[in-house]
Structures are given as structure tokens and as C-alpha cells.
KOLRO-916720 format. One line per 5 residues: number of its first residue (from 1); their letters; for each residue x, y, z of C-alpha. Coordinates in Angstrom, 2 decimals. Last residue first. Example, Ala and Ser with C-alpha at 12.3 -4.5 7.8 and 13.67 -1.06 7.14 Angstrom:
2> sa> 13.67:-1.06:7.14  12.30:-4.50:7.80 $
***
This chain:
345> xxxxx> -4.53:8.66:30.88  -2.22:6.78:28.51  -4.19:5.95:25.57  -5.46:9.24:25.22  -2.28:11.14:25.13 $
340> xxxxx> -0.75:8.67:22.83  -3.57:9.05:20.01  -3.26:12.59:20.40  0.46:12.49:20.25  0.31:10.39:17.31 $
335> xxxxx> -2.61:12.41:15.32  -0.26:15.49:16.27  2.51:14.14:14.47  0.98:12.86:11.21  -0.58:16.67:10.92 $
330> xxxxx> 1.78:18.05:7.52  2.44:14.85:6.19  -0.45:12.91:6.71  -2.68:15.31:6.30  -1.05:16.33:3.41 $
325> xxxxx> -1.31:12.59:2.01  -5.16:12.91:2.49  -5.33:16.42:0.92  -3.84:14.73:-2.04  -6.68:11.94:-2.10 $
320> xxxxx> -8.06:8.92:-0.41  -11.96:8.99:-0.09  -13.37:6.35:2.29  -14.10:2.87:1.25  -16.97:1.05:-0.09 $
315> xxxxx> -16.79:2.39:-3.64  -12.48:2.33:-3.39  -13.82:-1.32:-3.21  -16.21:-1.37:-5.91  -13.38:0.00:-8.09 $
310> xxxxx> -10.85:-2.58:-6.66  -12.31:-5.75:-7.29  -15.06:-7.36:-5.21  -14.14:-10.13:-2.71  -13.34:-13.68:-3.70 $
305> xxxxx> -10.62:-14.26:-1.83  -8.67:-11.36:-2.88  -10.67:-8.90:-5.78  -10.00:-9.69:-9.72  -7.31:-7.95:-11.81 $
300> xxxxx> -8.62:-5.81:-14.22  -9.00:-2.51:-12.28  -5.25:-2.18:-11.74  -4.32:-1.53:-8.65  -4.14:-4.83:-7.12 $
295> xxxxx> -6.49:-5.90:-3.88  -4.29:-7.82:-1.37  -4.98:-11.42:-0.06  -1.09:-11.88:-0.24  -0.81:-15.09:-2.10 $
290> xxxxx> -3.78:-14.28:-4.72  -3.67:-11.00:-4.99  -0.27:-10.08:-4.96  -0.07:-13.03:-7.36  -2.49:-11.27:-9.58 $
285> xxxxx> -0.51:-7.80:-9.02  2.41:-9.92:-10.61  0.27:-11.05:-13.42  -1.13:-8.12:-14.55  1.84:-5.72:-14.58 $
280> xxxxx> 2.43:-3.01:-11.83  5.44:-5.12:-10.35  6.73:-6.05:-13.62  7.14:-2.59:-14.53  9.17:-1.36:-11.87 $
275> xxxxx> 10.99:-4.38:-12.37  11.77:-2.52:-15.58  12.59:0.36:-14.60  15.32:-0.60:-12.03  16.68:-2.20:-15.08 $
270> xxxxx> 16.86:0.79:-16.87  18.05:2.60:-13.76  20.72:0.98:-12.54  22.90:2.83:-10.27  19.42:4.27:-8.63 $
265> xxxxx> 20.40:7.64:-7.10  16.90:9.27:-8.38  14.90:6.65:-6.79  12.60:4.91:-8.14  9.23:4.28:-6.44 $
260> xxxxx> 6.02:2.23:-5.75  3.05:2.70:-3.25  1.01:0.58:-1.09  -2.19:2.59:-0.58  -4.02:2.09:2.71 $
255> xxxxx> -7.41:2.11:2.20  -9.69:2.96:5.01  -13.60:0.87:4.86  -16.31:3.82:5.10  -18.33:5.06:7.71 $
250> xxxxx> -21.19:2.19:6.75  -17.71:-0.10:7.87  -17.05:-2.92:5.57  -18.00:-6.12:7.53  -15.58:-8.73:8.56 $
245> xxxxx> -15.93:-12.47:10.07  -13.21:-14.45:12.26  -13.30:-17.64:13.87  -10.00:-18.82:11.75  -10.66:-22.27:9.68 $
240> xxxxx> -7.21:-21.55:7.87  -8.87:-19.71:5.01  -10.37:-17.60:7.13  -7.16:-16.35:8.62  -6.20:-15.38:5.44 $
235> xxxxx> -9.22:-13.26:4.58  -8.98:-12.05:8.01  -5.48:-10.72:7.92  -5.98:-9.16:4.06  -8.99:-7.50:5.58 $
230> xxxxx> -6.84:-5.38:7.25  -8.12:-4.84:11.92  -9.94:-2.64:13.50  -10.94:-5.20:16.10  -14.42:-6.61:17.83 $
225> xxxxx> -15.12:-9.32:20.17  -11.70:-9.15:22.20  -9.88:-11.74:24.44  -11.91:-14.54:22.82  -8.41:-16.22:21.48 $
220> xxxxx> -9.42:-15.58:18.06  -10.17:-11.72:18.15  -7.10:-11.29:20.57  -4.84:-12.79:18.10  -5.68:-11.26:15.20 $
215> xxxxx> -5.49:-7.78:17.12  -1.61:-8.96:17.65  -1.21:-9.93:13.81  -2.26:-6.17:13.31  -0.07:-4.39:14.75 $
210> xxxxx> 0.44:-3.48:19.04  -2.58:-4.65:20.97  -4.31:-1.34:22.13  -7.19:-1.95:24.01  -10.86:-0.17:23.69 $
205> xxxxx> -12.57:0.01:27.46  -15.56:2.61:26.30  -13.04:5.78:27.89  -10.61:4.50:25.81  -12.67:4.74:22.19 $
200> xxxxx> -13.85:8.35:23.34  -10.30:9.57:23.99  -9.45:8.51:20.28  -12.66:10.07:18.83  -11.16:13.64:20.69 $
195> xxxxx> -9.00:13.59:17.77  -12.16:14.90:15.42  -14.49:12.33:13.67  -13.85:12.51:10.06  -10.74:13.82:10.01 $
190> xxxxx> -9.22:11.54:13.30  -11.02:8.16:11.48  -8.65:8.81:8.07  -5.64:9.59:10.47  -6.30:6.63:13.35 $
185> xxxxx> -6.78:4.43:10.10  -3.31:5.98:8.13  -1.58:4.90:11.53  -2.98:1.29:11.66  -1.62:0.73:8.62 $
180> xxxxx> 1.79:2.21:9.69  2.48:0.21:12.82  4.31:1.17:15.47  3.00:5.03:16.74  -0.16:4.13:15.16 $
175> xxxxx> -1.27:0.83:17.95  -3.72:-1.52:16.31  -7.16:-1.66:17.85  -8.84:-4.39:19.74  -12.63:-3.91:21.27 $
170> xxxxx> -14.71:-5.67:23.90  -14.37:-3.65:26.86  -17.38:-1.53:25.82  -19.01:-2.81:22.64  -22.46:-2.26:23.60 $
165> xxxxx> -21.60:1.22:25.28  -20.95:2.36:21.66  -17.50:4.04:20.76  -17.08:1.44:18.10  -20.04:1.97:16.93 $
160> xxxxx> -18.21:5.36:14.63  -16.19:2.46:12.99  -19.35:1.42:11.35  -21.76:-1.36:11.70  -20.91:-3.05:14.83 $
155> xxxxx> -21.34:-6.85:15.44  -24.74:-9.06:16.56  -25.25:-12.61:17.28  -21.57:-13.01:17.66  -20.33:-16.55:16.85 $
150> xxxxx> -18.25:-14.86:13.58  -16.00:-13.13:16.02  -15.53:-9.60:14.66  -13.43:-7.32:12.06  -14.53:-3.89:11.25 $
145> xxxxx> -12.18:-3.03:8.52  -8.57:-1.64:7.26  -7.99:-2.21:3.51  -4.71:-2.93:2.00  -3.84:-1.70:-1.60 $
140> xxxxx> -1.32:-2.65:-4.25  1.26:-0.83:-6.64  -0.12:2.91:-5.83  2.06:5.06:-8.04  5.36:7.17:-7.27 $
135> xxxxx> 7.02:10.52:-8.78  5.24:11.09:-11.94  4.08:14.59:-10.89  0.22:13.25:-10.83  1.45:11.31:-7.83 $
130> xxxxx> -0.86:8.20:-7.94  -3.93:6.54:-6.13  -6.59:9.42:-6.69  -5.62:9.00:-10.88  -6.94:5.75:-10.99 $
125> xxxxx> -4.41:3.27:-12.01  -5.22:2.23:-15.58  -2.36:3.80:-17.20  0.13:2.30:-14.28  1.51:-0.55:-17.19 $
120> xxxxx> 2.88:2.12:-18.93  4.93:3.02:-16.23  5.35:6.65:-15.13  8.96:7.97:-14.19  9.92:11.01:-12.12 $
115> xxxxx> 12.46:10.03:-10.04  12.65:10.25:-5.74  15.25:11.79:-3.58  14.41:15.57:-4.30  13.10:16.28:-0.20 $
110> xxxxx> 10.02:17.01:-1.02  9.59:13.26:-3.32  11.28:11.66:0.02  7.98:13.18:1.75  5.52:12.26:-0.16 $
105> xxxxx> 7.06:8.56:-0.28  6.82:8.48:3.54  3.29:9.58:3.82  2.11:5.93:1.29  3.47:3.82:4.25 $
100> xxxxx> 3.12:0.25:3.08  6.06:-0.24:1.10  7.50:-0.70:-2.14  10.95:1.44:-2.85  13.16:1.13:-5.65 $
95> xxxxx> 16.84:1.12:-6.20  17.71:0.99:-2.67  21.58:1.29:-1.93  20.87:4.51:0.08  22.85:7.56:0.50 $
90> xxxxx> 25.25:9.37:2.70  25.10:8.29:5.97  21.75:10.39:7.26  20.62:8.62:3.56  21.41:4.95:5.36 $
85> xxxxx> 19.55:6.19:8.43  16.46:7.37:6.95  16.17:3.69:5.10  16.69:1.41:7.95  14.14:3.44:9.53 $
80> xxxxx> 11.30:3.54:6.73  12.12:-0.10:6.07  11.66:-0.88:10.06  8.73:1.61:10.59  6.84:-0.28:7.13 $
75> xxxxx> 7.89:-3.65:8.32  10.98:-5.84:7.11  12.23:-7.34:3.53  15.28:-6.10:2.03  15.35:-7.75:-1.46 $
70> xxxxx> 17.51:-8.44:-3.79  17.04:-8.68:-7.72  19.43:-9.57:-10.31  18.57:-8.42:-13.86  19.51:-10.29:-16.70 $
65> xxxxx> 16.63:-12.90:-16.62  13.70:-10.07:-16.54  10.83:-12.47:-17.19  12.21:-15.68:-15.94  13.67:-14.01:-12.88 $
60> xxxxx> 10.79:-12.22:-12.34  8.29:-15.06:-12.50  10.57:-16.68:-9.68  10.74:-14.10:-7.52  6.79:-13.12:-7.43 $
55> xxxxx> 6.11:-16.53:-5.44  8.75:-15.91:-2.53  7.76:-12.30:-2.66  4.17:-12.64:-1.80  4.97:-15.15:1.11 $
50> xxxxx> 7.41:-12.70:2.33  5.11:-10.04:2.76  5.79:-6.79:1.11  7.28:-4.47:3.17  9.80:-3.43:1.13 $
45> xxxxx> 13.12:-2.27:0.15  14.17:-3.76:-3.18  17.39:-3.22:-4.78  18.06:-4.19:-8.35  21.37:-5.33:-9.89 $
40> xxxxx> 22.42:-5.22:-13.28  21.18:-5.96:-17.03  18.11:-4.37:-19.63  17.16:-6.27:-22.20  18.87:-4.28:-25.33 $
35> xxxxx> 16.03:-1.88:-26.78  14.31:-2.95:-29.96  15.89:-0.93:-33.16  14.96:2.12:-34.58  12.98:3.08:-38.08 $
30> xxxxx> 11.82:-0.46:-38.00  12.28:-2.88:-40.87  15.60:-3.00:-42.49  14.44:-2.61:-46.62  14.07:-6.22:-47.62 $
25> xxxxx> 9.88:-5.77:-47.72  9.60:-2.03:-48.08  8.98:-0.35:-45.09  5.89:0.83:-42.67  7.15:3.20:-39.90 $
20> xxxxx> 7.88:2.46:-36.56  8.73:5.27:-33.78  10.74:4.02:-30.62  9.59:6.16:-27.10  6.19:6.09:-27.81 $
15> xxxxx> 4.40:4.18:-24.62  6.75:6.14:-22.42  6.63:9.46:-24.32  2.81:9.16:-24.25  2.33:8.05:-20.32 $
10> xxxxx> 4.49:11.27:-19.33  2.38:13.27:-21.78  -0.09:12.25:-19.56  1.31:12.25:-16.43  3.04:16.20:-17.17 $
5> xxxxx> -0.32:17.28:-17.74  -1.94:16.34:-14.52  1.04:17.81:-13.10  0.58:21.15:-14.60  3.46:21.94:-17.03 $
***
């Protein structure tokens, strides 16, 4: 069945999996019975931030009260590393899998690690931010921007400025061989604008600061005028009385797709399910909203600190997409190098 296909009927048998009939008062009710609440122990790997997680924890314990959920809590490169050694060792005691790093879930779905399951409360997902085989869905997004000093008189436009004489010496840029947002941004910028972009940005006097909290910290110290940096780090910072402004890039903002997955050597799988669920339902994505500055992915829930919502932000932003993800998977490498190479001439 095409994969398109498969999601759909995927959504039907998930929404219909007990049929209820109309009875005679007295006569048993239902055709079927409700499910037991499901029971057992969840593992979490994520990158979530712990912020998020300390304020999602307790809404899931009183919603899922008979499942115990632990979480292991790191970067992107540190989950994705923990995790590639525990499977060189025999397997993994994740459960599910919610991190930052949407070319790593491709990849574990090649290799037969990952389950096909599609959540109900995914429906309203758009179709560009899931696997249409059923494999993983976008739980939350991150958004790379310009970011600037809000005392400037004047800030670039588009990510393409960046390479401008004006900005020379004044620019901060995360580094994509350690930190995976900054990787999908040097991937999205190297399609657009060719590898030798990367070259360009060094020869105007652009420095590499590491992730994103390092940018941060050049923008506000003075160091640097101008960073690529997510707009979940300035909207926070802002709210703290941080000198820092943004602008959505004319080039297009870069989402970063946070996905969600199950994998196929879950011990518990009907609980695993279920948080699952509660991840992609309204009011966890609100609290990934409002505690990590993130925007959800469903459509309903409102943008972070009082931005737009997501469909005028996947408006604003470039096109993500499966040729997207097989760039990633197929050319991450040579992005890396290239980036590497030009950083270190």
C-alpha cells in the first residue's frame, strides 16, 4: 500500500479500533469493552529541555498514573551517541525517542529499529512534517533565524547578507559537526546556496562559537552583532531583559523538526503508546510552548511568546520535505567536511 495510503487507513484503524453499536437499555452496552489503562515502564531519550520536562512530568503522571516514565535527558549528538552504542551492545532500553535530529530517525527506520504506529492525536500534523510510512511524526519544531543586537541601527535581511562586507567580522554561527540544529541550517543554507556559501561566510570574518547558548553569548556580550541562532534562545532571552532582537530571514527561517518514535523492541508497548499520545496532545505541546518557547505541531496550539502559530511559520520558513531528510541522510557527510574545510583554512 502506498505510504500515503497506509497513514490514512493507519489513522482509521487507530481512531476505530472498538466498534459501538446502539443497544437496548439493560442489554450490556458496547459491542466491546474500554481498554484496561495501560501499566509499565517507559523510556524516554531526549533532548527536550529540562525545563519542558520538569512541567510535562507531572501532567503525565496524573494522566497516565500506571505508567512510570524515565527520562534520559542530554543533547541531540549525546542521545544519538548514547543510543548507537547501546544497539552496537545489543539493544536499547529506550521505549521512545524525542529528539532534535529529525536525519537520525530516517535512518533507524532503514535500519528496521523503529514501529509503525500513527497517533490519533498526529491527524492534524501536516503531512511535510511526518513519515507517511507511520514510522515517526514531528512532535515540536525549532526555528533557526537571523538574530542581532537590538541597539543596531540596521541588521541583515536574509541569511544570504550574511556574506555582506557590512557584516564582516561581526557574525556568530553555530558549529554542525556538534550541534544538530545548527547542522540541518548549514544543510538547508548548503542547497540553496551551494557549499562554497560556507567558504564565503569565513572569508567575511564569520566565527564559529560551538551551539547555540555559545552564539547567545557572543550576541550579548558585544563580541558579535549578528548570529544564526533558534528563536526559542532569543525568545527566552528576551524575556530576561536580553539585548537581543530577531528577524525571519527573506531566504527563509530553517525549521528543525523535533520528531517522535517507538521503537520496535519497546517491552511495553501499550503504554509506550500512550505517552506517545500525550506528547502530541494539546496540552502537552502547549507546555512545550509555553516553557520551552517551541512552536507545537498541531495547528491549534498558539505560537511561543506571542509569535504566529505554526502554519504562518512553516509560511515564513523554508520548505522541509522527503528530499530534505535525503539530503540529510544521503549528503550529511559532505556538508560536514565542507563546512570543516572552510573553517579551517
Amino acid at each position: 500500500m502506498p505510504g500515503r495510503a497506509w497513514l490514512l487507513a493507519g489513522i482509521g484503524l487507530t481512531l476505530a479500533g472498538c466498534r459501538v453499536e446502539t443497544v437496548a437499555p439493560g442489554s450490556g452496552g458496547s459491542q466491546c469493552e474500554a481498554p484496561a489503562a495501560p501499566t509499565g515502564e517507559v523510556w524516554v531519550y531526549t533532548s527536550m529541555y529540562r525545563p519542558v520536562l520538569d512541567a510535562i512530568d507531572p501532567l503525565l503522571q496524573r494522566t497516565l498514573p500506571g505508567i512510570s516514565v524515565h527520562w534520559y535527558q542530554a543533547g541531540s549528538e549525546k542521545v544519538a551517541n548514547r543510543l548507537d552504542a547501546e544497539l552496537a551492545a545489543g539493544g536499547t532500553q529506550a521505549d521512545l525517542l524525542l529528539t532534535s535530529d529529525p536525519f537520525l530517525y530516517e535512518r533507524l527506520k532503514r535500519d528496521g529499529l523503529l514501529m509503525r504506529y500513527v497517533s490519533p492525536n498526529a491527524q492534524r500534523t501536516p503531512r511535510s512534517l511526518v513519515d507517511l510510512e507511520g514510522h515517526y511524526t514531528t512532535s515540536r519544531l525549532s526555528t533557526m533565524v537571523i538574530a542581532y543586537r537590538s541597539d543596531l541601527a540596521e541588521h541583515p535581511e536574509s541569511f544570504r547578507a550574511l556574506t555582506d562586507p557590512a557584516w564582516r567580522g561581526e557574525v556568530a554561527l553555530g558549529d554542525p559537526l556538534t550541534s544538530g540544529t545548527a547542522f540541518t541550517w548549514a544543510l538547508s543554507l548548503s542547497r540553496s546556496y551551494g557549499t562554497d556559501y560556507f567558504g564565503r561566510l569565513r572569508q567575511n570574518g564569520a566565527v564559529v562559537a560551538g551551539g547555540n547558548a555559545a552564539v547567545q553569548q557572543k550576541l550579548e556580550s558585544g563580541e558579535a552583532k549578528v548570529g544564526v541562532l533558534l528563536l526559542e534562545n532569543v525568545l527566552t532571552a528576551r524575556a530576561k531583559g536580553s539585548p537581543l532582537a530577531f528577524v525571519y530571514p527573506t531566504d527563509g527561517a530553517v525549521v528543525v523538526p523535533g520528531p517522535l518514535a517507538l521503537f520496535q523492541s519497546s517491552r511495553h508497548p501499550a503504554a509506550a503508546k500512550a505517552v506517545y499520545d500525550f506528547l502530541l496532545s494539546v496540552p502537552a505541546q502547549e507546555l512545550m510552548v509555553d516553557t520551552g518557547q517551541l512552536h507545537a505541531a498541531d495547528p491549534r496550539v498558539r505560537g511561543p511568546g506571542g509569535e504566529p502559530g505554526l502554519e504562518a511559520l512553516l509560511a515564513r520558513a523554508r520548505g522541509w520535505d522527503a528530499e530534505t531528510v535525503e539530503a540529510g541522510v544521503s549528503h550529511g557527510a559532505e556538508v560536514k567536511d565542507a563546512f570543516a574545510r572552510a573553517f579551517q583554512k
